[in-house]
C-alpha positions as CSV (number, residue, x, y, z in Angstrom):
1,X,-49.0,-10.2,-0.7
2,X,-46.8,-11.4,1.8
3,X,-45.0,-13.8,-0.8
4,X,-44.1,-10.8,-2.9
5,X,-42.4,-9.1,0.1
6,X,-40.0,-11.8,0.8
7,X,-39.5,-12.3,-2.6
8,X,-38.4,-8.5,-2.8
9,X,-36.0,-8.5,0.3
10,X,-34.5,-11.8,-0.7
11,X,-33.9,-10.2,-4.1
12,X,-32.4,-6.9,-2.1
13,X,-30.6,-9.2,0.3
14,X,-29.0,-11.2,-3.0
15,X,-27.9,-7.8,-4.9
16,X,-26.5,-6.5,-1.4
17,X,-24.4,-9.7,-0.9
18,X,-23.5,-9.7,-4.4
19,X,-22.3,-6.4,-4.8
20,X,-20.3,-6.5,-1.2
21,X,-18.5,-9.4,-2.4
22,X,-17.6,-8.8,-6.2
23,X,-15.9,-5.3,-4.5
24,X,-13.7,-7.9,-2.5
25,X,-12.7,-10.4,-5.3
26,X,-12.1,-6.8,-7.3
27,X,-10.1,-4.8,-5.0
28,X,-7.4,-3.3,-7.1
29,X,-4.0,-4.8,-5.4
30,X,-0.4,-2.9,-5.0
31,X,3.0,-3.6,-4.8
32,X,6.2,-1.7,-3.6
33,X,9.5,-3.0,-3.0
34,X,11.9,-0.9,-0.8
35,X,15.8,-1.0,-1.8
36,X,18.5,0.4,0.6
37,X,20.8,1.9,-1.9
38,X,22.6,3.8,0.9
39,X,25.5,4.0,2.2
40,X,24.5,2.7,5.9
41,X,21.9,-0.1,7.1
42,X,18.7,1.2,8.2
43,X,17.2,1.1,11.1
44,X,13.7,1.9,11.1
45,X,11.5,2.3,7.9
46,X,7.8,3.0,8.0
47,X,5.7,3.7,4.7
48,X,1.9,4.7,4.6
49,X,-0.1,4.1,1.4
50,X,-3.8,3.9,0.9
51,X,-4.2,4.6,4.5
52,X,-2.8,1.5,5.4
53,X,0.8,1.9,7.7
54,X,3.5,-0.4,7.2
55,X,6.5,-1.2,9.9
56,X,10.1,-2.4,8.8
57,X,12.2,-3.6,11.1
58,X,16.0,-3.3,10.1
59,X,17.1,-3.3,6.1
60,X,21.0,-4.1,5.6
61,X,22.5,-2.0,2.6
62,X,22.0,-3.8,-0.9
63,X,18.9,-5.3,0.8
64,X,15.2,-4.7,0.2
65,X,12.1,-5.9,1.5
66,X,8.5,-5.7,-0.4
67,X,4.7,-5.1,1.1
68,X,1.3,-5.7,-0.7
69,X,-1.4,-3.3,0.2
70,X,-4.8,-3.0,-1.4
71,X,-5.7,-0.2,-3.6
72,X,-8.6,1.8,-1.5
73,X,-8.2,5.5,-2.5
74,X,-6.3,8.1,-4.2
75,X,-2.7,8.4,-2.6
76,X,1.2,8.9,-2.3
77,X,3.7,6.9,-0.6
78,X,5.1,8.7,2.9
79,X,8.2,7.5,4.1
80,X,10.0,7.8,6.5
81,X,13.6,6.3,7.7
82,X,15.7,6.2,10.0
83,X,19.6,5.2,9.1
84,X,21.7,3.1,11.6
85,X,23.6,6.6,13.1
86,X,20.4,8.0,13.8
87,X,19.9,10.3,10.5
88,X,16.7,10.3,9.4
89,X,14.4,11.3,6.3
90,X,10.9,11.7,5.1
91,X,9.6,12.0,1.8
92,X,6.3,11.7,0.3
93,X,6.1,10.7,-3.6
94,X,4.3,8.9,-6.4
95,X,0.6,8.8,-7.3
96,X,-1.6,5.7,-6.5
97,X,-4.6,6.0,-8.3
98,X,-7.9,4.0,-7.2
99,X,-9.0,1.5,-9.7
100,X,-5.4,0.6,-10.5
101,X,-3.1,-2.3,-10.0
102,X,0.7,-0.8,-9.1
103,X,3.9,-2.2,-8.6
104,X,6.3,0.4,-7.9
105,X,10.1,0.3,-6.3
106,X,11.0,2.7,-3.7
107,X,15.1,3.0,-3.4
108,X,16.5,4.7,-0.6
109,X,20.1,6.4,-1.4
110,X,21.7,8.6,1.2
111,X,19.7,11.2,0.5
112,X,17.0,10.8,-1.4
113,X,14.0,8.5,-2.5
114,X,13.5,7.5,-6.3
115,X,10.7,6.2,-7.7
116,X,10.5,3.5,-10.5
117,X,7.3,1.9,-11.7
């Protein structure tokens, strides 16, 4: 009897290890790329996605910087910049989808957001 037992939470303890780590190698895996298009440098840049928060530090005009981020949940991408003078802007856009791979470009004009996929 006892046999049986450990031979049932080994088998529990093998399909609990095994699911928790094929969800890892699995994880569904974005992309974005942020161009400054505008007109003026930019400051400050912060983008959430996937409830995961992202911090830029300063992106020169022509320039653009890219994040990865792992595909947890249903969401948008929320921006939000600040230009060199102080001018700032927020937008929220796009659709990540869970299950998904995405590679998407964010560019930044003077007063707008675009989205290309």
């Amino acid at each position: 009897m006892r046999h049986w037992q450990a031979a049932i939470l080994g088998v529990g303890c093998f399909l609990l290890a095994f699911w928790y780590s094929t969800s890892i190698v699995l994880s569904d895996d974005g992309q974005v790329l942020i161009l400054n298009a505008a007109t003026e440098p930019i400051r400050n840049c912060q983008l959430e996605v996937c409830g995961q928060k992202f911090l830029f530090g300063e992106i020169e005009q022509g320039e653009s910087k890219a994040i990865q981020y792992k595909v947890r949940s249903d969401s948008r991408y929320k921006l939000e910049v600040e230009f060199h003078p102080g001018r700032k802007l927020e937008k929220e856009l796009g659709v990540v989808t869970n299950g998904l791979d995405f590679e998407d470009i964010l560019t930044l004009s003077d007063h707008e957001v675009s989205l290309s996929c």
